[in-house]
N, C-alpha and C positions, 0 to 999 in steps of 0.2 A: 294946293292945299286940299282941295277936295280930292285928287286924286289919292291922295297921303292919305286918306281919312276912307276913300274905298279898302284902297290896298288894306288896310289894318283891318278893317272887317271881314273882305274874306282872308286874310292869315287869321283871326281869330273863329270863324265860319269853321275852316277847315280844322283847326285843335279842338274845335268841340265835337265834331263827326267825329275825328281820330278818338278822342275819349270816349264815347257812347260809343267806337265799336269795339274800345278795349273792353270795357267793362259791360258787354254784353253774356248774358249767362249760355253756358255752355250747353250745345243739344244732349239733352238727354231723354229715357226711355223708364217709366218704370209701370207698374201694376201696381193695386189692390189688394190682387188674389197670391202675389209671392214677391217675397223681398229679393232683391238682387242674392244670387248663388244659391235661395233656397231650392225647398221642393214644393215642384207643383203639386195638387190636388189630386186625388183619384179622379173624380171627375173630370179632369182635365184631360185622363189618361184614354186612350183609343179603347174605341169598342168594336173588338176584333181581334185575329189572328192570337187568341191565347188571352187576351188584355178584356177586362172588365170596366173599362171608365164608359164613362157617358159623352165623350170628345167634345166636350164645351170649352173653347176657345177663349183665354182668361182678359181679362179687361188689359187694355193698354191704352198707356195717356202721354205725350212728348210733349217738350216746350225748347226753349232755344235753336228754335230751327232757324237755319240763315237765310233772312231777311228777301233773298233773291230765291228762294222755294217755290217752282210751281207746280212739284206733286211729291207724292211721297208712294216707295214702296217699302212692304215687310216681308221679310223673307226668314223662315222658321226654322233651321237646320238642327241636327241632332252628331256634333263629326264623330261620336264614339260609337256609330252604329259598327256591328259587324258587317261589312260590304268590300272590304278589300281597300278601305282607303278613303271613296265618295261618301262616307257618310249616308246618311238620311232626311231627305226633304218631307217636313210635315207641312210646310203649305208656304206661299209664294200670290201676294197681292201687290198690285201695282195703279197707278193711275188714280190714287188715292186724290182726293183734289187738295191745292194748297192750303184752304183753310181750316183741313183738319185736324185736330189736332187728341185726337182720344179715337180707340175703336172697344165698345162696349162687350161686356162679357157676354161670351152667346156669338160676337160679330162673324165668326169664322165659318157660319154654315154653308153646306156644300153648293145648295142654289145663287147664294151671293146675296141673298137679298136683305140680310142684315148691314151690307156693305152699304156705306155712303155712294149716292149716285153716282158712277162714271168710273166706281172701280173694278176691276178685271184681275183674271185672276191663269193660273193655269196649273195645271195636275201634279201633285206632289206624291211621293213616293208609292203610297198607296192605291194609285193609279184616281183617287177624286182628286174634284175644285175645292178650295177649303182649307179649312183647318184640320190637318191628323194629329190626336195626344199621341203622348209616348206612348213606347211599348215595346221598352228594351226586351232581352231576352230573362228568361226567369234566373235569377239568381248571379245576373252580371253585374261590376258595381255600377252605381249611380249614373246614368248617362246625364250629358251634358246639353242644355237645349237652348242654342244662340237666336235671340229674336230682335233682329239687327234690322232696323228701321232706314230708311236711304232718302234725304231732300234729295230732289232731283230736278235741275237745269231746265226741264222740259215738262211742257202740260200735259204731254201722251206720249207715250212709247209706243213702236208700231213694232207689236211682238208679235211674227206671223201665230196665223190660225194651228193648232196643233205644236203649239212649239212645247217642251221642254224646259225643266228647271234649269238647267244651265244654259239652254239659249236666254230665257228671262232672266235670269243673274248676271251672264256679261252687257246684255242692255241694261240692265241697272245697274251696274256697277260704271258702265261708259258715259252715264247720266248723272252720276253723283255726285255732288258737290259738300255733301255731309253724310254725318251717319253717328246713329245711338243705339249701341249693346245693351242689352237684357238678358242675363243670362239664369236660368234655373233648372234645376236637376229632377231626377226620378229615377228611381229604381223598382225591380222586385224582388221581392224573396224567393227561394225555390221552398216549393211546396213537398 
């Protein structure tokens, strides 16, 4: 009898996790400062190479991240760049700690020090640490800017010294257990 009366508790134990993991909300990614597909800010937009923005790195805030998350990284790509196919890497942070959950507008500066303690970062196309805005070509349309957030399996990635956007993306990508798109655009006019 009592074991009749275990047994039924965890069979009913177990359909209540199975429920709470069904109807757990789904990870997503958004901003503030631009609605999914819009256009980012001038502000947003690099200050350099032709581009007049101020490179403020726009607020981003997640939630349904799975449960077993013990970091998080984001990685900023642009794949409409003109480069022959690779795209453009505007910035690439990792090592984010599990319980964060938001990184503030402004967070993307090149020293890190906006960053939540323990994250790491490495050089995106423009040869800094950080956040680079757009700054397509004048007068090409709207490029495309993917800010694809990654839970990650592991508290620290050991991404050698001097590595590369694509060395730090197959580590996170090898690490991933989730992931939330954000995606938003910008262009320029030709003058």
């Amino acid at each position: 009898m009592l074991a009749d009366t275990l047994i039924r508790a965890a069979l009913m134990a177990t359909k209540l996790a199975l429920a709470a993991d069904a109807v757990q909300a789904p990870f997503t990614l958004s901003s503030r400062d631009f609605q999914p597909n819009g256009t980012l800010h001038d502000d947003q937009a690099y200050s350099g190479m032709g581009c007049t923005g101020q490179n403020v790195s726009p607020e981003l805030r997640w939630s349904g991240a799975p449960a077993n998350a013990k970091s998080f990284a984001l990685l900023v790509h642009d794949p409409d760049a003109p480069t022959g196919g690779a795209g453009w890497w505007h910035g690439i942070v990792y090592d984010l700690p599990a319980g964060t959950d938001r990184l503030a507008r402004g967070a993307g500066r090149e020293d890190g020090s906006a960053m939540p303690p323990g994250a790491a970062s490495v050089a995106n196309d423009y040869g800094t640490k950080g956040y680079g805005g757009p700054c397509p070509p004048e007068g090409d349309k709207p490029h495309r800017y993917k800010f694809t957030l990654y839970a990650l399996g592991v508290d620290k990635l050991d991404v050698p010294k001097g590595a590369n956007a694509s060395v730090a993306g197959f580590m996170i990508n090898a690490n991933a257990i989730g992931r939330a798109v954000l995606m938003g655009t910008y262009g320029r006019a030709k003058r």
